[in-house]
C-alpha positions in Angstrom: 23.0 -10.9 4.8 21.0 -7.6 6.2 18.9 -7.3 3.0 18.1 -11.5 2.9 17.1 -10.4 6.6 14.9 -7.5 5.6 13.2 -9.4 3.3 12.6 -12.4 5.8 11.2 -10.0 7.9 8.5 -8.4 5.3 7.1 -11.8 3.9 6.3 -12.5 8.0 4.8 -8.8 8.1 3.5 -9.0 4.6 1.2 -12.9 5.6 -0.5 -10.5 8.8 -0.8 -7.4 6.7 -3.1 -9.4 4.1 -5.6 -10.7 7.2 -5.6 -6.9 8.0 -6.1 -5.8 4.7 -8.8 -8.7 4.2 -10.7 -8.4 7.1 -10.9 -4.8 8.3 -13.1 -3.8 5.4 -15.6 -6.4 6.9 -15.5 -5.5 9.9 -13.8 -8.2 11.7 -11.2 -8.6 14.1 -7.8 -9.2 12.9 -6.7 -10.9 15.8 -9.8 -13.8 16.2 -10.2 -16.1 14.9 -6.8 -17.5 13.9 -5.7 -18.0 10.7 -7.5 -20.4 8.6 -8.7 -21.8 5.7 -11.6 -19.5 4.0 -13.4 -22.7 2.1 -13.2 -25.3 5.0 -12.6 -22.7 8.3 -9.8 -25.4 8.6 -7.2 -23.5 11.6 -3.3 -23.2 10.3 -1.1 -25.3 11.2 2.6 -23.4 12.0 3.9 -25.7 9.0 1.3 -23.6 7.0 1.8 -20.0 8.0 5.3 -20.3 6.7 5.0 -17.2 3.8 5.6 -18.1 0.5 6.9 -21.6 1.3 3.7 -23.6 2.4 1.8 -22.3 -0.6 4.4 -23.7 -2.7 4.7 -27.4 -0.8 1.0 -27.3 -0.7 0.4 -26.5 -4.2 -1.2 -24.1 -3.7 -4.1 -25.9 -2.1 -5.2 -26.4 1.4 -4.1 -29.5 3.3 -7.8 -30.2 4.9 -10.1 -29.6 1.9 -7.9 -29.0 -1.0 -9.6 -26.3 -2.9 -7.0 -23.8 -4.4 -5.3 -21.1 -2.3 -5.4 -18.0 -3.9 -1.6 -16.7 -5.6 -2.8 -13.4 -4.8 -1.2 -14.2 -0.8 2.2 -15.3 -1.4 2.5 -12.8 -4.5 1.6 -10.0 -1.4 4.0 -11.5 0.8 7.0 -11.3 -1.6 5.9 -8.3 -2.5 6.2 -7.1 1.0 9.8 -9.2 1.5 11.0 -7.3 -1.8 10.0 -3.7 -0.5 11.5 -4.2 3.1 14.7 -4.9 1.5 14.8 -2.2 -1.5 13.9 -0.1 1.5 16.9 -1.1 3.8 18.8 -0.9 0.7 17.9 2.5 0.1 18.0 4.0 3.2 20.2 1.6 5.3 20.5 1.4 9.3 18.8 4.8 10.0 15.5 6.4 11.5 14.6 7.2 8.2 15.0 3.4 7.5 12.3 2.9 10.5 9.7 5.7 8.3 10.1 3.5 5.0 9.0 0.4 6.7 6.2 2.1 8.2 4.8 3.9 5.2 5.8 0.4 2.9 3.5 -1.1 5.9 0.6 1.2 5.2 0.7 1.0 1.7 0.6 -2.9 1.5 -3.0 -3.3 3.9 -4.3 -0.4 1.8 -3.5 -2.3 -1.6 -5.2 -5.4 -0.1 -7.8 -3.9 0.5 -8.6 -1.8 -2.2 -8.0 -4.6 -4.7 -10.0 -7.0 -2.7 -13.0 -4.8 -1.5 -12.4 -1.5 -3.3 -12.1 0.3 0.2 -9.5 2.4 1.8 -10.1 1.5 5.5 -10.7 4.9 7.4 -8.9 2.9 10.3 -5.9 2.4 8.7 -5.4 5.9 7.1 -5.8 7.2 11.2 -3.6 4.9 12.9 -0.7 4.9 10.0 -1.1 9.2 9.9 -0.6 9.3 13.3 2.3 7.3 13.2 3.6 8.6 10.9 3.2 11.6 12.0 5.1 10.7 14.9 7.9 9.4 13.3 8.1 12.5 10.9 8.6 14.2 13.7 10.9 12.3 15.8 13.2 12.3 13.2 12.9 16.2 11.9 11.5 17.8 14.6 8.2 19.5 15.3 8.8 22.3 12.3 8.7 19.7 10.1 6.3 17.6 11.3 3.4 20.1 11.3 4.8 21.2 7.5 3.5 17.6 6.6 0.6 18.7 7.8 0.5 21.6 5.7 1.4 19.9 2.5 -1.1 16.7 3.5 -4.0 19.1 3.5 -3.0 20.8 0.6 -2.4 17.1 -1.2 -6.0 16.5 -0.2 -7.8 19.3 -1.8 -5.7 18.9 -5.2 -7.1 15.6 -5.2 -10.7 16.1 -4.2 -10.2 18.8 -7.0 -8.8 16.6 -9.5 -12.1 14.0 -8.5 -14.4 16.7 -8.8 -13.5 17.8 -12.0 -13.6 14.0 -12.8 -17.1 13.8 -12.0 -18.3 16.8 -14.1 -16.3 15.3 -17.1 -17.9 11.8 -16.8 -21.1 12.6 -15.2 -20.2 9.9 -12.2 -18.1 9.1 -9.5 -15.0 9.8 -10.5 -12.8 7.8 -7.8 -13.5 6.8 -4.4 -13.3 9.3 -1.0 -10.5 6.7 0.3 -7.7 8.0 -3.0 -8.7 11.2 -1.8 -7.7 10.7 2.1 -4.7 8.6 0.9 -3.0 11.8 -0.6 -3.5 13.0 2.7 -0.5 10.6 3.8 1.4 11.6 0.9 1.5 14.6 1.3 3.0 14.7 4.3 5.8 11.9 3.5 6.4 12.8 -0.1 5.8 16.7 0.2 3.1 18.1 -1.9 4.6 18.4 -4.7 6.2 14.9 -5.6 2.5 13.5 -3.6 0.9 15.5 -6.7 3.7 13.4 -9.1 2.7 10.4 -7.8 -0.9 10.8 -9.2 0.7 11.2 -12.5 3.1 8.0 -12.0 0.2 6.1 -10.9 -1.9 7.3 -13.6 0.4 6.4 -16.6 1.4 2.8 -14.9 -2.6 1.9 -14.3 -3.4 3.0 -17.8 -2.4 -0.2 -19.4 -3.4 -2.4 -16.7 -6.8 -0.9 -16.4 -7.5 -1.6 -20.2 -6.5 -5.0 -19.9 -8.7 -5.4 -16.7 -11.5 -4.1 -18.3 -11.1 -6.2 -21.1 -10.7 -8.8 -19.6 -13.7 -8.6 -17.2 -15.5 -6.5 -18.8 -15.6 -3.7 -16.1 -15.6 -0.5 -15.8 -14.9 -0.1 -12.4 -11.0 -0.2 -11.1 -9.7 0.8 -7.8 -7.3 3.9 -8.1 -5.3 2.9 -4.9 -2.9 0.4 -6.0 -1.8 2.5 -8.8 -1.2 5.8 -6.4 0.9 3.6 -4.2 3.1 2.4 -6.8 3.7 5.8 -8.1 3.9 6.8 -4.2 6.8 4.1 -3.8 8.6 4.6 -6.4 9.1 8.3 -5.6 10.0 7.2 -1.7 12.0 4.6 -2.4 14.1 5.9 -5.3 14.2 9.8 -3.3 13.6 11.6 -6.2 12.8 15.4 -5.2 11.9 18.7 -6.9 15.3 19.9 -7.2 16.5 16.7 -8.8 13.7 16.6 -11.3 14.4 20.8 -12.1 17.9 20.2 -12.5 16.9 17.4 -15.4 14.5 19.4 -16.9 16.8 22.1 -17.0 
């Protein structure tokens, strides 16, 4: 029952998290105007905010002009449901419960917005670092809180390493400033060294999609965001650590 509730709750969170997602990187407010229709400007209807549900009983379409809804907002919104309720799962009634949310949170506005616009909203990295921040240290105390910090900045310049080498090797941008700030945040939720892992992860799980992308529409040009966040979350929410990963090798 608590993990149908979790996941309730994240399709709700995940339907607002794509209007942030969508319309930060253009600058508008995500609070006005209300929801609505992006063809027609047609205003929602509570019978079709309902996530996942009213694109499926509307066909996908809208109810005023009928063009086609895009998939890609219920598929965010289940998304969303699913990772609230691997995270309760995986971490159960506790504070650390409360972080998972919060960085799941993060990582879904920045994924809608770096697949839609190819930006990593600076807004979004502040307010969710400070939060998190917060929260880091609410739960582990002020020691451990400014460690993040430590291993954030130290996340950050292996990355803007990693993109400058990148840059000499193919003679162009490399990847975006926005990847680079992001390991910012995962270095002080993840640790640096498993934030450094997740680059990897991300890397070997975007390979294939990125050749079928470009492929497909002919494109060279693929955000790096969704890919680190999937290696990000499957780190956080399976709590793999150093030690763990040692004691395999070993």
């Amino acid at each position: 029952m608590e993990v149908l509730l979790f996941f309730i709750i994240g399709t709700i969170f995940g339907s607002f998290y794509n209007v942030v997602g969508y319309r930060l990187p253009k600058g508008q407010s995500i609070i006005s105007p209300p929801s609505h229709c992006p063809n027609c400007n047609h205003r929602l209807k509570p019978s079709e905010l309902i996530p996942i549900f009213s694109y499926i009983f509307q066909n996908g379409k809208c109810k005023n002009c009928h063009q086609p809804i895009s998939a890609f907002y219920p598929i965010f919104e289940l998304l969303t449901g699913l990772l609230f309720a691997l995270s309760y799962l995986s971490f159960g009634f506790s504070l650390d419960l409360i972080l998972s949310l919060t960085f799941v949170s993060f990582l879904i506005i920045i994924v809608v917005s770096d697949y839609e616009f190819m930006i990593i909203p600076d807004e979004v990295l502040i307010f969710f670092g400070i939060v998190l921040f917060g929260e880091i240290w609410y739960i582990n105390g002020l020691n451990s809180a400014l460690s993040s910090i430590l291993n954030g900045i130290c996340a950050f310049f292996t990355m803007w390493g990693i993109k400058k080498f990148g840059d000499f090797l193919f003679k162009k941008e490399s990847m975006g400033g926005g990847d680079i700030k992001l390991m910012f945040i995962f270095g002080m939720v993840l640790g640096y060294p498993m934030a450094i892992l997740s680059i990897f992860i991300g890397s070997l799980v975007g390979l294939p999609i990125s050749l079928i992308i470009m492929n497909k529409k002919d494109t060279h040009i693929i955000p790096f965001g969704p890919f680190l966040a999937t290696g990000a979350l499957i780190i956080f929410l399976s709590k793999i650590d150093l030690q763990t990963l040692l004691n395999f090798y070993i």
